[in-house]
N, C-alpha and C positions, 0 to 999 in steps of 0.2 A: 504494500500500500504506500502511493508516495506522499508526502507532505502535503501536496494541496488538497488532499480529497480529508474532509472532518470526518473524524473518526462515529459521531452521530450528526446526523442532517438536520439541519435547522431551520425552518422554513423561509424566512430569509432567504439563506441561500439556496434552496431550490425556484428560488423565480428570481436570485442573480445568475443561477446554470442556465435555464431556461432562457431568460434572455440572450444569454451569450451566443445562444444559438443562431441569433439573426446579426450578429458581428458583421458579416461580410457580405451586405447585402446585395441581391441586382436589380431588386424593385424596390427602390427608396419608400414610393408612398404603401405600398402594400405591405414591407416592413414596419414602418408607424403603424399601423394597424394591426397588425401580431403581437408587437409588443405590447401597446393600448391593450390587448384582448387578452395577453397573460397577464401584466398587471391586476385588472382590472376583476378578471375572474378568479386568480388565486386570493385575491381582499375578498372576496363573496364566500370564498370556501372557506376560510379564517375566521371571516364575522359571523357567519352562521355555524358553524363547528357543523359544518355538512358531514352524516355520516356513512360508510360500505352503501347500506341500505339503502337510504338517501338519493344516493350518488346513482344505483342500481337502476330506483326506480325513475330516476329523473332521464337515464339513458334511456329506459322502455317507453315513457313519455315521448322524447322528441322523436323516439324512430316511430312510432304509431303515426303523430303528429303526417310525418314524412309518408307511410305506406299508404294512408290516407289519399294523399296527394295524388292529382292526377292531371291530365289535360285541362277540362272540364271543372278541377277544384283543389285549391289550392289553399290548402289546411294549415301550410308556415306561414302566409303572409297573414290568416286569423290570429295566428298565435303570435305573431308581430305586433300588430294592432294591439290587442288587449292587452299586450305587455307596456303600450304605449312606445314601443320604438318606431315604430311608423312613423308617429307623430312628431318624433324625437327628429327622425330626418328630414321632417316637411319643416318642422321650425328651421333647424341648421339649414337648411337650402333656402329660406324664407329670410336669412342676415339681413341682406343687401336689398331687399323690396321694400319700397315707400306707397305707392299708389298700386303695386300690380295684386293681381286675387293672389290670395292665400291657396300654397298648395294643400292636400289631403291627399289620406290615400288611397291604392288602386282598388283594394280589398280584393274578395276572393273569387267571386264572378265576370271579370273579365275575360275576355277571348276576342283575339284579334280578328281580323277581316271579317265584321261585321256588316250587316246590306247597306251599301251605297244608295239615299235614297234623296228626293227633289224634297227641298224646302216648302214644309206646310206638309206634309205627306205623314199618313200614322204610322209610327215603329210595332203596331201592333199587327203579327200574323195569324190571331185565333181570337177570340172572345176572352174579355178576364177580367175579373171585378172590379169594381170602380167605378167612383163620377169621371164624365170625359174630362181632360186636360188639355190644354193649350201651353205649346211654351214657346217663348218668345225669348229667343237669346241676340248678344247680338254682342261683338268681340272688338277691342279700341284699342289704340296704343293709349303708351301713359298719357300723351298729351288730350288723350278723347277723340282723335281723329278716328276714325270707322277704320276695321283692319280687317281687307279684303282677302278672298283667298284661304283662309285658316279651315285645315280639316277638324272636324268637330265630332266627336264619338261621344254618344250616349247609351247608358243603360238604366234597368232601376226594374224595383219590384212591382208587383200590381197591390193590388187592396190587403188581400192574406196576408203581406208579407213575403211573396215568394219570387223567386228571381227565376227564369226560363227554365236553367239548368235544376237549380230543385226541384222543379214540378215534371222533370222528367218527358221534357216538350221539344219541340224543332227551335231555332231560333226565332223570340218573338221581344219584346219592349227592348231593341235596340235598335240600333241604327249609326250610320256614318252622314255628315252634312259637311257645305261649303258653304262660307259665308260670302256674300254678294258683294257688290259696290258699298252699300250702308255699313255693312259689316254684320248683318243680320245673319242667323238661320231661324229655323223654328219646326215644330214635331206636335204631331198630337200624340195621344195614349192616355193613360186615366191616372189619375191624382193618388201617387203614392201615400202610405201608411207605415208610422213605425211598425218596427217587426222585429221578434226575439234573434240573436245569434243564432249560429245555425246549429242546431242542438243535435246532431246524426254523427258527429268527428268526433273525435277525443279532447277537443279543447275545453270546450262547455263544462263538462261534467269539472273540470278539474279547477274550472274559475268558479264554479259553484259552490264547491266544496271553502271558497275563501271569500262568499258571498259578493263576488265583484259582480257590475251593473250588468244588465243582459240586455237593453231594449235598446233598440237604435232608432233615433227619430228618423221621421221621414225624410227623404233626400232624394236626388238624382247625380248620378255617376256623371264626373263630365272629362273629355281627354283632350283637349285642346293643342292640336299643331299647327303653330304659326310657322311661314314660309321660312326659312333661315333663321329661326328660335329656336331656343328648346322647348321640349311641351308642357304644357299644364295639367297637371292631373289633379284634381279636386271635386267635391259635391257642390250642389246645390241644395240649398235646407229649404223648408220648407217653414214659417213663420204658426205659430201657435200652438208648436206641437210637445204634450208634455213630455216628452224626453228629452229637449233639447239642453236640460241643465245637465244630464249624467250621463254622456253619451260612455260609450264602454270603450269605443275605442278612441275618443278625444279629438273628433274630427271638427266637432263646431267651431266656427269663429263665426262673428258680427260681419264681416265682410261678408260674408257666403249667404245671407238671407235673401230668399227671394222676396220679389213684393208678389200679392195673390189678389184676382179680384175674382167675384161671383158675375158671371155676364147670362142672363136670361137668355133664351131663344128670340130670337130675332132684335137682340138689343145692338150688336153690329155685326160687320162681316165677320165672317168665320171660315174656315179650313172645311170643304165638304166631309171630311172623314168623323166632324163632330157637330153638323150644322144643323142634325135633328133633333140633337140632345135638349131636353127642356134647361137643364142646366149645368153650364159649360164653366173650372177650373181656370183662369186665364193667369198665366204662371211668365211674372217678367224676369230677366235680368243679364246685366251686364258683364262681363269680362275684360280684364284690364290685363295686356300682357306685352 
């Protein structure tokens, strides 16, 4: 045995051996980030006196977490969210914004190439509970000038609660939009409703068990790509809805409130896909990016 090795291990220095190991690094930033992450998690297993067991079943956790996971659903970035690091990196990329929308996150029902469809048109492919909705977005640079051209993905649940892929359906309440000269797009489909976590994975049961919140207010998914920007990914909330004080996974901010108005039939023009509804959701808001 030579001299440098301590005759017993001190914890200490097992996360000064552990670092040592990124001495010689070839990915500067990715190194900051390894070290960041032993640090950081050997203080978590020190301050919690984590034990065998512990440690056991916290592996059997995240692999479930993982086997879970699939195309279609995506169980880590749930267990992100609730942990509030989602929102950890929408803040930390949020520094440097004065007037632009607050980003949020993707959650777990995303899926890309979603139908490309004309502005005013319903994201809706089958029947699905709800009052009809109108939404009226419309996308600016910081100055307010109308920002032409931006590709626009929406998604979102219907009345129950349920997102396409949970109700075990074809693609339906999404869609892809271009905003015009104005800067505008806009979709119909029916006026989203809080709705519990998705209670069928492994995540639930184990926030349960430490009483964290479960109800998500109501919202609309929105993916926003500006021409030579990066994108915006965030919700839209929905104004008077009682969850919006405890969201579970800490999505709300004030910027993100839509404004809602109640528009009667025949009180103005309308989108034919909701023009015979006695009464129509009319859902504004802006994007700043």
């Amino acid at each position: 045995m030579t001299n440098d090795v301590p005759k017993r291990l001190q914890e200490p220095d097992l996360t000064a051996q552990t670092l040592n190991r990124f001495d010689k690094p070839s990915d500067l930033r990715l190194t900051e980030i390894m070290q960041a992450l032993v640090k950081h998690s050997h203080a978590f297993v020190r301050d919690v006196g984590l034990t065998h067991r512990e440690w056991q079943d916290g592996i059997a956790f995240l692999r479930s977490v993982a086997d879970f996971s699939d195309d279609k659903r995506n169980e880590v970035i749930l267990l992100s969210d609730h942990l509030g690091i989602s929102a950890m990196v929408d803040l930390v990329s949020d520094r440097e914004k004065t007037t632009e929308t607050s980003a949020t996150g993707l959650g777990p029902f995303y899926i890309p190439d979603q139908p490309v469809l004309e502005n005013d048109s319903s994201i809706l492919t089958s029947d699905v509970p709800g009052i009809p909705m109108w939404f009226e977005g419309r996308v600016e640079h910081a100055d307010g000038a109308p920002f032409e051209g931006c590709i626009v993905e929406v998604w979102q649940a219907h009345e129950d609660g349920l997102y396409d892929l949970q109700a075990g359906e074809a693609i339906n309440m999404r869609g892809t939009f271009k905003t015009d000269a104005q800067g505008r797009f806009g979709f119909t489909a029916v006026y989203p409703k809080g709705y519990p976590l998705p209670p069928d994975g492994p995540v639930k049961p184990v926030m349960d068990k430490v009483k964290s919140a479960f109800m998500r207010p109501a919202h609309i998914h929105t993916l926003v790509r500006p021409p030579e920007r990066p994108p915006l990914v965030t919700h839209v909330f929905l104004p008077s809805d009682p969850y919006l004080d405890n969201d579970p996974v800490m999505g709300v901010r004030a910027d993100l409130m839509a404004q809602v108005v109640d528009v009667s039939k025949g009180a103005e023009r309308v989108p034919k896909t909701v023009a015979q509804a006695e009464l129509i959701k009319k859902v504004r808001y802006t994007f700043v990016v």
